[in-house]
N, C-alpha and C positions, 0 to 999 in steps of 0.2 A: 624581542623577536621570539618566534615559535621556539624553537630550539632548545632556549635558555628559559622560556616562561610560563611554556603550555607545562601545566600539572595533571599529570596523569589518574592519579589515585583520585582527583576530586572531577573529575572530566568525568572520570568512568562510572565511579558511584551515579552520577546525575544522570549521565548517560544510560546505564542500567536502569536507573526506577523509570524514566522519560518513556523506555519502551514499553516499559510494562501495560501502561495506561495513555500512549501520547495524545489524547487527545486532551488529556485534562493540564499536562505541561502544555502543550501546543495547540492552543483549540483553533489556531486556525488555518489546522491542516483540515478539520472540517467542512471545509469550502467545497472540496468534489473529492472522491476518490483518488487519488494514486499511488502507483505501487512502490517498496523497498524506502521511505521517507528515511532520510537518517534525521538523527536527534541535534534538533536543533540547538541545545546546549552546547555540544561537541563544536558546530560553527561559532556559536555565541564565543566558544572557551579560544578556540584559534585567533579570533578577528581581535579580540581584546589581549590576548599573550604575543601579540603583532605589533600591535599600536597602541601598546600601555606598558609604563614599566612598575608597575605595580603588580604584587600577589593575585594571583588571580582570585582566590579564594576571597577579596577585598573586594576587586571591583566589579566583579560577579552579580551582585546585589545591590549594585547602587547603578543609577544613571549615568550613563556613558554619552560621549560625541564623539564620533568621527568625521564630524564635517568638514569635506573635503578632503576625504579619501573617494579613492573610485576603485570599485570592485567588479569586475565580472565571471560568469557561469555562461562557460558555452555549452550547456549542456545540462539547462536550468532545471529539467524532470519538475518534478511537486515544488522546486522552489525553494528548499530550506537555507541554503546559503545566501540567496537573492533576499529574502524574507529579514535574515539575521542582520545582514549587512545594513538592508532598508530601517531600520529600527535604530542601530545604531548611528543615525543622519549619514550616510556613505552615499555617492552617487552610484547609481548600479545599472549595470546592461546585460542584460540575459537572453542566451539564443535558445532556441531546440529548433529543432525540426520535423518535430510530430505537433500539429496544431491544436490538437487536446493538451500537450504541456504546454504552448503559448499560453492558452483562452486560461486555465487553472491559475496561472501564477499573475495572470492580468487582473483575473478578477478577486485574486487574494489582496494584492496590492493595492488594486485601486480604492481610492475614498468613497464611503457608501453612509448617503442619508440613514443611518439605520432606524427613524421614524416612518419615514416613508417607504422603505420596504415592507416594516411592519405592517403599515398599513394597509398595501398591496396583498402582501401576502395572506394574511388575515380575510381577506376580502375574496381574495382567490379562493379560499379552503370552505369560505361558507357559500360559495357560489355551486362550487363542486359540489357539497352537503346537500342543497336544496334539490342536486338534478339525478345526482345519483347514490346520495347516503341511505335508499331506501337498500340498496342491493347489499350492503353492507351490513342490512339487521337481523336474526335469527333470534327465534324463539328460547326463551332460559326453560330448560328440562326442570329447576326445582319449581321456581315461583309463576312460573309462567308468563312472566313478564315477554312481550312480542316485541318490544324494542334494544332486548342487548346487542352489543356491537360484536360481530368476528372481528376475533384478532388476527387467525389465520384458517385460511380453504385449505385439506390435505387433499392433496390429488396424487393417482397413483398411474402409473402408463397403463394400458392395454395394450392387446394386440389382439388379431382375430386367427382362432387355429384354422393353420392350411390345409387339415383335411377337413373338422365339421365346421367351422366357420365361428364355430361361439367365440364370445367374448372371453381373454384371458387377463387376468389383472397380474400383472409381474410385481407381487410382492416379495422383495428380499429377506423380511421378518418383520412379522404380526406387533413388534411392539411398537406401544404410538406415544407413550410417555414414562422415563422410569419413575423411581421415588426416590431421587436426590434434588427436586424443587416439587415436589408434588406428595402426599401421603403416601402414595400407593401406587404403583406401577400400574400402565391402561396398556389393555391390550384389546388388540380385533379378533374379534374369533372368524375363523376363516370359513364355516359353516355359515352363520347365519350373517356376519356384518356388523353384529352391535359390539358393543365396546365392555370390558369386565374389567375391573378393578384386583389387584391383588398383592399379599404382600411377598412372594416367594417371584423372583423372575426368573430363577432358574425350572424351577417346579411352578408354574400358573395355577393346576388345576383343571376346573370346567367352567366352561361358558355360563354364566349364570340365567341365560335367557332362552338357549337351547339344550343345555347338557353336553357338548359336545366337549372336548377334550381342549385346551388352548394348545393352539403352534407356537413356538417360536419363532423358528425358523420358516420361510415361506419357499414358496416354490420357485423362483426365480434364482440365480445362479449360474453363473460360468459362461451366460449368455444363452443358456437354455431354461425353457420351461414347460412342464408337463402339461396337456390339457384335463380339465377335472372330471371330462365329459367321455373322450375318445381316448385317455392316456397317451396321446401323441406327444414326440418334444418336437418344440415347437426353438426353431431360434432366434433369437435376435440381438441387435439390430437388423433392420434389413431396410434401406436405403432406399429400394425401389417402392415400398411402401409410400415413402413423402415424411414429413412430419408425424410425431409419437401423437398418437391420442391418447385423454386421458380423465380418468374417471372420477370423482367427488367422493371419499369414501369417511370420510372425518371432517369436523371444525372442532377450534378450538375458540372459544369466546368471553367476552365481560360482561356482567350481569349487573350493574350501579345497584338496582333494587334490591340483591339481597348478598352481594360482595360482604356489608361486614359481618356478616354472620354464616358465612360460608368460608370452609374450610379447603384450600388448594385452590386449585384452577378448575375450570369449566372445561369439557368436552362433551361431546354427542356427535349423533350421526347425523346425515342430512338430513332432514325432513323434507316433507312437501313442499313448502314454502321456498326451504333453500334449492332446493332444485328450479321449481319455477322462477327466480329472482335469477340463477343462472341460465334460465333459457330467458329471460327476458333480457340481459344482456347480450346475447346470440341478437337477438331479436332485433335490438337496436341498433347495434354494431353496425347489423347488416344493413340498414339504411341510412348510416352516418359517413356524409361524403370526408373522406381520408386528407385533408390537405398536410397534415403533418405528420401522420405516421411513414415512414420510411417504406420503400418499396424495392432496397437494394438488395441483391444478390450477395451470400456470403461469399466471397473469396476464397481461395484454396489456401493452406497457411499450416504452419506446423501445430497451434492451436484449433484454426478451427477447421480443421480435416476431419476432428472429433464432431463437430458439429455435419459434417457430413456424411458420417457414416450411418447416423439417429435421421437421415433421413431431412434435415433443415438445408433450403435453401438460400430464404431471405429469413433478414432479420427479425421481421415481422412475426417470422410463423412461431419465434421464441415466445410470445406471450398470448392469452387467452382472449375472447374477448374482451370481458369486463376490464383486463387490465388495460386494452386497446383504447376502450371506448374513454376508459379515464385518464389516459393520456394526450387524447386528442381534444379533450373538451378542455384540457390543464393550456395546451399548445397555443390553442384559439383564443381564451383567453388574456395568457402572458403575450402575446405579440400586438395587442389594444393597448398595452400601457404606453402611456407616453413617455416617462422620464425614462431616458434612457439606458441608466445604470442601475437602476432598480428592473427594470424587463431582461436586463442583460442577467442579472441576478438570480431569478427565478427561471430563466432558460438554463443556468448552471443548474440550480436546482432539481429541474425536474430532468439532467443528464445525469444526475446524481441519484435518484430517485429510482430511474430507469435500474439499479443494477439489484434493488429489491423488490420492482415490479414486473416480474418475468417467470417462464417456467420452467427455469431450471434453478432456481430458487430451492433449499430441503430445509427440512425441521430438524432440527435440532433436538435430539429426542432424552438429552441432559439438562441442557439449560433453558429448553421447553421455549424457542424462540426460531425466528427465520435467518438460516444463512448466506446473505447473498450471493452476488452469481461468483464474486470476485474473491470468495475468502480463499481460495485453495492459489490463487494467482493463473487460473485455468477457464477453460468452458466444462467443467463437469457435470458432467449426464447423468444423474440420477433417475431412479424407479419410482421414487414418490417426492412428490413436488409441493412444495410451500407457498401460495398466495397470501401475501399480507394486505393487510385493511389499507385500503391503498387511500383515504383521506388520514389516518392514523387515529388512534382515540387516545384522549384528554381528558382527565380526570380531576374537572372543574372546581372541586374544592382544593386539592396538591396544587393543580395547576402543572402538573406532569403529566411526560407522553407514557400511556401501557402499552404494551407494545413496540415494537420494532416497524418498519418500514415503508411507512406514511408519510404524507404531504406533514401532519402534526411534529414528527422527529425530524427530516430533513429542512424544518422550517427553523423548528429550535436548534439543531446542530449548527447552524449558516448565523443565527442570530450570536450565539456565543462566541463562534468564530470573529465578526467582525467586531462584536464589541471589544473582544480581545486587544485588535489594532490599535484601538482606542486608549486603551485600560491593560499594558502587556503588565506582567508578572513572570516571577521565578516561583519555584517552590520547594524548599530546604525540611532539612526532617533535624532540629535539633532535638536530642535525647529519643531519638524516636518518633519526634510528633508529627505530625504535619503541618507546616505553616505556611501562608501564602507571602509573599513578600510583593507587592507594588514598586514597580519600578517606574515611581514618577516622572516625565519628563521625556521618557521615550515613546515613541510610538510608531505605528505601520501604516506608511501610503504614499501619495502620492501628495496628496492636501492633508491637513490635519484637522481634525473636527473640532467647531469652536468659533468664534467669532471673531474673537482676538487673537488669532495662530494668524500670520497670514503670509508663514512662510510655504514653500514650494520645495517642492524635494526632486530631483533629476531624477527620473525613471524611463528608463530607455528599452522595449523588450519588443523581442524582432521572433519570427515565426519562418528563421533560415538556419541553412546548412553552416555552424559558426567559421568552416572552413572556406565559407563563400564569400565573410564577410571583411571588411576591412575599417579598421580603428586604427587611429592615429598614433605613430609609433611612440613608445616612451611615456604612453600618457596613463596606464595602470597602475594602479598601488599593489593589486592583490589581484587572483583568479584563485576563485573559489568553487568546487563544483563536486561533483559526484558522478562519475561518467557511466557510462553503460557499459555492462560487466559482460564478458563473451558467453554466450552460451547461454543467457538468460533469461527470464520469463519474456513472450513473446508482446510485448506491451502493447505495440501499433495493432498487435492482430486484435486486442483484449479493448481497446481503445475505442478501435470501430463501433463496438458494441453503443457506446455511448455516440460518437462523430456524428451514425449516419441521421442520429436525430437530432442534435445540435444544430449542425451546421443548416436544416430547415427556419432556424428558429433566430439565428443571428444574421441581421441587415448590415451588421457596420465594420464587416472585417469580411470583406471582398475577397482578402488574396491572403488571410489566411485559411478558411473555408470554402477556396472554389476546386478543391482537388477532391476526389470522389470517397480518400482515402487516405487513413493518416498511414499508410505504410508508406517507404520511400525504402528505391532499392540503395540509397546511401547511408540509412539507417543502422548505427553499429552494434547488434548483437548478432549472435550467431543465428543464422536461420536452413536448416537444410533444406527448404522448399523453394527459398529466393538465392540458393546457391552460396551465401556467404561464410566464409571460413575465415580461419587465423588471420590468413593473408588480409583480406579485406579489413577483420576488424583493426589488423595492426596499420596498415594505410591511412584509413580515415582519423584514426588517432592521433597519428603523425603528424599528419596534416592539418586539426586543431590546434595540437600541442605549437607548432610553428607558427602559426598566426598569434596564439597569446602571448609566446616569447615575445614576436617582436613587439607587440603594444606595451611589454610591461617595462618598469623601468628599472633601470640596473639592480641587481640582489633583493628586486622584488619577489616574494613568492607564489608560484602557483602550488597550490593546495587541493588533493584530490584524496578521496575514499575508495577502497577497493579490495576485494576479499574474494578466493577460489578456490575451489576445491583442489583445481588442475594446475600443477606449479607449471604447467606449458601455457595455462591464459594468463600468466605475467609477462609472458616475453614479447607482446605489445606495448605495456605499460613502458618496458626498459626502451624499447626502440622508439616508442613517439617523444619519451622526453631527451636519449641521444641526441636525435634530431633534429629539436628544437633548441640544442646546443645547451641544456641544461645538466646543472647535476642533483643529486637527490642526498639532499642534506640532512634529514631524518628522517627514521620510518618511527611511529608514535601506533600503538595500539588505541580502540576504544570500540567497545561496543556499538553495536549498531542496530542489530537485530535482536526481537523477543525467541528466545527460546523454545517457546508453547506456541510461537506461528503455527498454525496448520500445515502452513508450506513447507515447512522446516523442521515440523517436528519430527524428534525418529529418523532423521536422513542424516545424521554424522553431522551436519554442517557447521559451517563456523556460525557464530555471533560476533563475532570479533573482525572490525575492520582496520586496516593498517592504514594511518593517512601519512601518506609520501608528501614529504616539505622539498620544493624543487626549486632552485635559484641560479643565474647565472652564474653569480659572484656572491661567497660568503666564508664564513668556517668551518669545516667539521671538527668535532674531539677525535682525537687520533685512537682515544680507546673505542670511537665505535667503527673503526673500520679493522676490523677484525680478518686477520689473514688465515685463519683457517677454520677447520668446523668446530673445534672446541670453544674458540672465540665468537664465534655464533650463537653459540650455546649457551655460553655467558650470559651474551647481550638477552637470550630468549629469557634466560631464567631472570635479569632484572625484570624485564618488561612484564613477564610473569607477576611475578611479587609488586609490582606496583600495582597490576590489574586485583590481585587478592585482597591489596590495601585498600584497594576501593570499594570491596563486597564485592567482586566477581570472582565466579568459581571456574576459570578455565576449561574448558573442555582437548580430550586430544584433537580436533580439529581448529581449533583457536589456536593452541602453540604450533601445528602446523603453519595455517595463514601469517603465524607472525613471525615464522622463520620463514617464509617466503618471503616477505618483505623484505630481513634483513638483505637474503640472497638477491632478490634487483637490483635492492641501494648499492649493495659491492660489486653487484657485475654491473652496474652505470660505471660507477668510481672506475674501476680498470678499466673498460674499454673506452669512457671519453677521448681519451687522446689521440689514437686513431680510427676514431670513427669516421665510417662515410656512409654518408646518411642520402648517398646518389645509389649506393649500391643495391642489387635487385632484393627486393624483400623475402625472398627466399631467405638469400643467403644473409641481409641480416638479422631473420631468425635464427638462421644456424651459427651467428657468432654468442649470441646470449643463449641459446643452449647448448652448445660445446663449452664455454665458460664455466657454468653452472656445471655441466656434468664432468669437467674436470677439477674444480673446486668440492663436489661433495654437496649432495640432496635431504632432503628431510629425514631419510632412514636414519644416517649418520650423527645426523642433530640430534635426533629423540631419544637415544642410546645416552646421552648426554645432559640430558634434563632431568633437573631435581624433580624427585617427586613432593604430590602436595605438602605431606607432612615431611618431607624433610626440607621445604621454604621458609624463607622469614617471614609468612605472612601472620603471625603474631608479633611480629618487631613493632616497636614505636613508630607511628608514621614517621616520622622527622627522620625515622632510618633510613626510609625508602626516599625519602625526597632528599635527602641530603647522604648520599652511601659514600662507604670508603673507598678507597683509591683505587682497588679492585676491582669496584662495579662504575668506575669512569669517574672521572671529576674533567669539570667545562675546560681551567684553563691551561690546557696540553692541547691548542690547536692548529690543525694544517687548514691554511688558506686555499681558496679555489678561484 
């Protein structure tokens, strides 16, 4: 069982590096975007310390079966516990109720010809090439060569000044590339447009084409901007305007013909040519009848109110033409395939695709690439905007994609992905190295690819509210899941993004795509626009967590992840498992998030998720129900040192979350007994925090914890995994 088998210090290590790079543990999370993925090692390390009595460190890396276990996720998100379980032969049934996490995790699962996709898709990208690869080539400034590919259009907003009407470019700062992938820092000169090389980015110098002085910094700021013509500020957003326009003022491109003997990357300004190649996609556009590009109004939404203030109303106005016109001609063709699971395939795809073919897209002026719309987990509006080479370029001798954010990358992303299912793998670092391990014998789907497989694996996944649904009582081994954290990234609003073109593009899912909109006001995170608060999100909780009690069978576990800043967004966790009559028989640390997230970084936040083991009927060690805040502290400082054991470095907001955990797990334990889980959800918010605030908060805790260096995290592992009697030993247990 979890309790007695989950190892921490080797969960975390894997867990740790898994984030850093999850697509290369996990390639097929590649499938489509979605947000906050925990690492599927972390599931892997749970489902196997469940239903295995072996080291986990043992059966880790070798082939596992659990056939005929049955696992479910009310609250399936991107899939990873659905995913893990599927793998290790489990029957599994997964709910949500946003239909972008339906369609993600169906079509991660499901078995896919991956020749025939190939085939398709390949055919797809040179179909696109022939009708509009011309728009996509620009003249090489050294060789001259007229056929190099753009990698990326920089485009920068305008606006028109309210007294003389001229054109104003809102540039935040003239730099367009530093020299940490590049020789030489590029910068715009703001006098004449052309581009100067230099090696000082504090000090540029001069324009080498005008003389004039280089800016750094640009005139845009605080939402003002100066006119160059009348000195007016001018401000903006301004909403009543419509949609940002915006101007062509850089590309960045690939040159084959003179690439090996050219040093850095390629830049230049528009030319002739590229401007015409941009009016000629105007040109098309405007006589290319629309059947699949979207024509929805954006919604009002805590996300995208931002998009309303920049003046967008439909989703449509978020992209250019050119990216328009290659999106429709991609639509028109993916909906002619016949096989069905390969069409379905490339409609993922190209909603995938969508979040790097749009204008609010930026450059990345470090790592000299496009950031899509989703890295910040936001709609952010930026001043200068990123088009990427929207067939992507291929670099025919490698056989690699250059570039970012093309049909060529999101074709080979999705290819890795599902050969993955095929072909899963672990990946271990003995002495440092890295090695891939094959895990023969397992695999990811529904059918298994092969001629001679010809078994069938139970995959059951529903596109409902899992508190709607009803499973037959006593018949779950496990629930496994990741639920929706209060207060959290606005996903349904971030979702639509991709939905309202989707759901154009899919015939065979009726009644998961006949809603206009994947928000639903039963949706559990916090939303100050759709009015939901504590209240709500601790109700709907409740109301899952009671449904899965009763399917599951006696001292089976439901298993969730969960981490906040706010020790008040735990006191739903405490009331839905009350009242689903469970207790919470571990809180387990592990990683879960990358550090360097954009969204995360610099914000205090945790990386560290506490996963709650909850069971009707079991044991706990009597050292871990700690009766006061010193013994809290304790428990923090083990759980500490095992997270050190494993190469993670703590942060003070990690030993926060994981002394919130402890404080649930013991205000469940106390208050079971007379819980009434009838009583108005006010008031049972206000028993688990009166509890908690008569027991003693994280101030008290912290005061209490060893610091780094004065931990055992130079002890022998075997210390940590096997501690003295002071930091708990299993068999001193009370029954539940």
């Amino acid at each position: 069982m979890i309790e007695k088998n989950f190892d921490i210090p080797f969960i975390a290590d894997l867990a740790l590096r898994e984030k850093q790079i999850q697509q290369n543990y996990r390639p097929i999370i590649a499938v489509h975007k979605w947000f906050a993925r925990r690492p599927g090692t972390l599931f892997r390390g749970l489902l196997l310390s469940e239903f295995l009595e072996k080291p986990l460190h043992e059966s880790f890396y070798r082939a596992n079966s659990l056939k005929g276990i049955k696992v479910a996720d009310p609250f399936m998100g991107g899939g990873t516990p659905l995913i893990e379980a599927n793998r290790l032969g489990c029957e599994i049934a997964g709910f949500d109720i946003n239909p972008m996490a339906y369609w993600i995790v169906k079509q991660e699962i499901e078995h896919l010809d991956l020749d025939a996709y190939l085939l398709a898709a390949i055919s797809l990208r040179e179909q696109l090439e022939k009708e509009i690869g011309h728009l996509y080539r620009t003249g090489c400034v050294f060789c001259g060569n007229e056929d190099a590919h753009v990698k990326y259009f920089l485009w920068v907003k305008t606006i028109a000044c309210q007294k003389c009407s001229k054109p104003i470019d809102l540039f935040p700062g003239y730099l367009l590339a530093s020299d940490a992938r590049h020789p030489k820092n590029v910068f715009l000169c703001h006098a004449c447009g052309q581009l100067t090389e230099t090696s000082d980015r504090k000090k540029p110098g001069d324009c080498r084409h005008c003389g004039a002085r280089i800016l750094t910094a640009g005139p845009a700021k605080r939402s003002r901007c100066e006119c160059p013509d009348c000195k007016t500020i001018n401000i903006f957003p301004n909403k009543l305007l419509g949609a940002p326009r915006h101007r062509l003022f850089a590309l960045e491109y690939h040159c084959p013909a003179c690439k090996e003997h050219h040093t850095g990357r390629f830049f230049k300004i528009p030319d002739t040519q590229d401007l015409v190649k941009a009016d000629q996609a105007e040109e098309r556009w405007a006589k290319t009848p629309a059947s699949y590009v979207p024509d929805d109004e954006i919604p009002s939404g805590d996300e995208t109110n931002r998009l309303h203030r920049w003046g967008y109303g439909h989703y449509r106005e978020m992209f250019n033409a050119r990216q328009l016109l290659g999106l429709e001609l991609s639509a028109q063709r993916i909906t002619r395939i016949a096989n069905e699971r390969v069409r379905n395939s490339l409609a993922t795809n190209l909603s995938d695709l969508l979040r790097y073919q749009n204008m609010l897209c930026r450059y990345d002026t470090m790592a000299l690439k496009s950031l899509d719309i989703f890295s910040v987990h936001g709609f952010p509006v930026g001043l200068v905007q990123c088009e990427s080479n929207f067939l992507g370029i291929v670099d025919p001798k490698k056989r690699i994609c250059i570039g970012s954010g093309g049909w060529a990358n999101i074709i080979e992303k999705f290819r890795k992905a599902k050969a993955y299912c095929d072909n899963p793998f672990e990946i271990r670092h003995p002495g440092g190295k890295k090695e891939i391990v094959p895990i023969k014998g397992e695999w990811i789907g529904d059918d298994p690819n092969g001629k001679h497989r010809a078994e069938r694996r139970s995959v059951a996944l529903c596109c409902k509210d899992a508190a709607q649904i009803e499973l037959p009582p006593l018949s779950l081994d496990a629930v496994l899941t990741d639920p929706p954290y209060f207060g959290n990234v606005q996903y349904a609003e971030l979702m639509d993004f991709c939905y309202v073109w989707l759901r154009r593009l899919i015939r065979t899912e009726p009644d998961a795509f006949a809603v206009l909109s994947t928000r639903n006001p039963q949706e559990l995170t916090g939303n100050e626009d759709m009015g939901r608060g504590l209240d709500h999100f601790a109700q709907g909780l409740s109301s899952v967590f009671q449904k899965m009690a009763i399917a599951l069978k006696p001292g089976s576990p439901l298993v969730f992840t969960y981490h906040h800043n706010n020790l008040a967004a735990y006191y739903p966790i405490a009331i839905a498992i009350l009242d689903a009559g469970l207790t919470c028989s571990a809180t387990l640390p592990c990683p879960a998030e990358m550090g360097a997230s954009i969204h995360i970084n610099g914000t205090g936040s945790s990386i560290i998720d506490t996963v709650f083991v909850c069971r009707s009927t079991g044991m706990v060690p009597r050292k871990w129900l700690a009766d006061s805040i010193g013994g809290i502290a304790e428990l923090v400082n083990e759980d500490l040192a095992k997270l050190r054991s494993g190469n993670v470095k703590p942060t003070p907001g990690d030993m926060r979350c994981i002394a919130h955990g402890h404080l649930i797990r013991l205000a469940i334990w106390t208050l079971r007994k007379n819980w009434d889980k009838n009583a108005d959800i006010n008031k049972r918010l206000l028993a688990v925090s009166s509890w908690i605030s008569g027991f003693g908060g994280w101030a008290e805790i912290e005061r209490r914890l060893l610091k780094p260096q004065d931990a055992f995290h130079d002890a022998p592992l075997f210390a940590v995994r096997e501690p003295s009697e002071k930091y708990g030993v299993f068999y001193d247990e009370i029954s539940f």
